[in-house]
N, C-alpha and C positions, 0 to 999 in steps of 0.2 A: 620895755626892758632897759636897764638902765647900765651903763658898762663902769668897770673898775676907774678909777681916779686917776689919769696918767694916761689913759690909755684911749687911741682913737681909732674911729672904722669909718675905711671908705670904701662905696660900693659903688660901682659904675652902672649908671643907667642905662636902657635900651631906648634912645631916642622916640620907635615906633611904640615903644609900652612903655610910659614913664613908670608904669607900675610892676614892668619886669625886670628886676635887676639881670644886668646881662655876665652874671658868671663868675667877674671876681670880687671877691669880698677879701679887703685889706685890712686886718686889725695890727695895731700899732702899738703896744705898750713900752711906754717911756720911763719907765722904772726900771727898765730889763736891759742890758749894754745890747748894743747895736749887735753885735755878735750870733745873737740870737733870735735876731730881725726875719723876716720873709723878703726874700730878692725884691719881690714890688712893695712893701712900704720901704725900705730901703733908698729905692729907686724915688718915690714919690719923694719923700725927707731930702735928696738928693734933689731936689727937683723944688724946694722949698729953700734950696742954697746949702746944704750939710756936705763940706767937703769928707767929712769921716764916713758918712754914706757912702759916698764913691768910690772912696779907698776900701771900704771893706768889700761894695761890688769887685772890684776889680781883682783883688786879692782871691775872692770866692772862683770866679770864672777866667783871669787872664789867661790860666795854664790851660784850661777846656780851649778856647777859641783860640790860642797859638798851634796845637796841637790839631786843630781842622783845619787852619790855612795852611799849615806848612804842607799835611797831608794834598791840598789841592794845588799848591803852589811849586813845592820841593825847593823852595829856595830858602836858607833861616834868615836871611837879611832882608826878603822882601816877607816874607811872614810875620818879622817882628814889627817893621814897617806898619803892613793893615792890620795889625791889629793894635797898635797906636791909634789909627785913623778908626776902627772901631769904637773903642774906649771913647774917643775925641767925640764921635756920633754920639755919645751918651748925655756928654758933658750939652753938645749942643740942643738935642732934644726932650733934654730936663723938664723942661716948663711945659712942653704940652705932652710929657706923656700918660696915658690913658692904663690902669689896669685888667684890660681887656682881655685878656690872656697869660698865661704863664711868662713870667719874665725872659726865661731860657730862651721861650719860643718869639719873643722880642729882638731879643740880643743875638740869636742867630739867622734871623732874619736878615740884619744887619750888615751879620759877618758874609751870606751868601751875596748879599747884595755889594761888599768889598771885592769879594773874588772875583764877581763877574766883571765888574768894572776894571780890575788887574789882568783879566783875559783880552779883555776887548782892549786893553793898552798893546799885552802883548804879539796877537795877531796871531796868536798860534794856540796847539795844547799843550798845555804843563805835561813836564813828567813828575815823575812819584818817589819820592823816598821809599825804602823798602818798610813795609806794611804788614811787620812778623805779628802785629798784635792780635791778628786776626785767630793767627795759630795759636795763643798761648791765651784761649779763655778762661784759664785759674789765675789767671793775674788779675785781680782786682783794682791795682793802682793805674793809676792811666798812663802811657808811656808819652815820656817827654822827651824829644827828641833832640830837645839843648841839655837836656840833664844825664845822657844813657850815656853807662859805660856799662864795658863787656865785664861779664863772671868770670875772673880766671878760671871758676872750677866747674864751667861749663863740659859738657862733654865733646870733643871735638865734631863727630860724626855727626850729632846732631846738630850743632851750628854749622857743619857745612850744608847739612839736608836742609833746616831752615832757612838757612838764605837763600838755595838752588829754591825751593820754592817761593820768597819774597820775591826773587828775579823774574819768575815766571809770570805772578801776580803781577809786578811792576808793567809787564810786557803786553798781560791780559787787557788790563785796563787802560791802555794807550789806546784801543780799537772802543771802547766802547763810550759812545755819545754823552758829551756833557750831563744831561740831564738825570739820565740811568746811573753815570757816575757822582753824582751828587747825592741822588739821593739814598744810592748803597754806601757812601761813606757814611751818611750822617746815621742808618741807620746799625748800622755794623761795626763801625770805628769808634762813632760818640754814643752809642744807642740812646737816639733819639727813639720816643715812641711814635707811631706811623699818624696819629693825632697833629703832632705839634708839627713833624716834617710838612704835614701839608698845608699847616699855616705858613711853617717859614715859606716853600716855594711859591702857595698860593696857589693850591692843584686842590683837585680831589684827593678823599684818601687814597681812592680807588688806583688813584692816578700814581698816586705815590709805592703802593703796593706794587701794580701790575711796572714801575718802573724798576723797582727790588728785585721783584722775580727775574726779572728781563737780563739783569744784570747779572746774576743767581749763573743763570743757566750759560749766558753766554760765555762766562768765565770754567765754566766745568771743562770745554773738553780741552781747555790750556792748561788745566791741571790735574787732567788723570790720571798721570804717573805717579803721582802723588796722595793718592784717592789714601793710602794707609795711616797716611801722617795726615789728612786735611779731617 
């Protein structure tokens, strides 16, 4: 089969099966502005020296992985920080990177593996900005938490109820283990799907599920009073 004029495909082999491709199939058409691109040939063009690649990555996903650090970090000056040092990881591992997987689940592997290293600086648990997003699932746009300002024409009572329970959340999850919190932010806050989570931690799915629930449950009875509005 022969492909269009402009346009290239790269498929990642399986070592053990040169004759299995192992999963991603990258097509590339250069007739088409980069804009248009798939995150991994992007990535790969990027990785071939294309700084407009990189800027278009970074433009696609910087607000996504600010928006998880900050959540794991609570601070907006060490969030913008790693994820600097994020991006920078890009720039560095351009040349050998492999389309093995979804890019997303690449690039947030990354970013888990900056926070951990930011924890283990800091010696301690983060605490948490308040985490209304959880509440307000008809909001389709992702909330940024260097961008948010208040609705004047919010209704009082319920931004004081939604913050009484953001507070409570904040409180809930100071109790519960690294791990379980990790992996119910990525999939609740960023919905991650339970596939890629467990490549970013490098668990089971199972592992990844049964950490969800875990976390699920352990936060209900810090927020029953609230059962009507959650």
């Amino acid at each position: 089969m022969t492909m269009a004029e402009g346009t290239e495909q790269v498929i990642q082999f399986n070592p053990a099966n040169p004759a299995i491709p192992n999963l991603r199939v990258v097509e590339t058409d250069r007739d088409q502005p980069q804009t248009s691109w798939s995150d991994e040939a992007l990535m790969l063009d990027h990785g071939h020296g294309s700084e407009t690649a990189y800027e278009e990555l970074v433009s696609r996903h910087q607000r996504g992985v600010l928006n998880y650090i900050y959540r794991m970090v609570n601070n907006r000056q060490i969030a913008e920080e790693l994820t600097q040092e994020v991006f920078l990881a890009l720039v560095k591992n351009a040349q050998r990177y492999q389309p093995t997987a979804k890019f997303t689940t690449y690039l947030y592997a990354i970013a888990s593996n900056v926070v951990s290293k930011e924890w283990a600086r800091q010696k301690r648990r983060p605490k948490f900005f308040s985490l209304t997003r959880w509440f307000c699932s008809g909001e389709e746009e992702e909330f940024n938490p260097t961008e948010h300002v208040g609705d004047a024409k919010a209704d009082v009572l319920a931004e004081f109820q939604r913050g009484e329970i953001s507070e409570a959340i904040n409180a809930a999850l100071k109790y519960l283990p690294e791990h379980q919190r990790e992996a119910f932010i990525l999939r609740r806050f960023q919905d991650v799907p339970y596939e890629e989570i467990a490549r970013i931690l490098d668990v089971p799915i199972g592992t990844v599920k049964s950490r969800v629930v875990r976390a699920e449950r352990a936060l209900r009875p810090y927020l029953e009073k609230f059962r009507e509005y959650v």
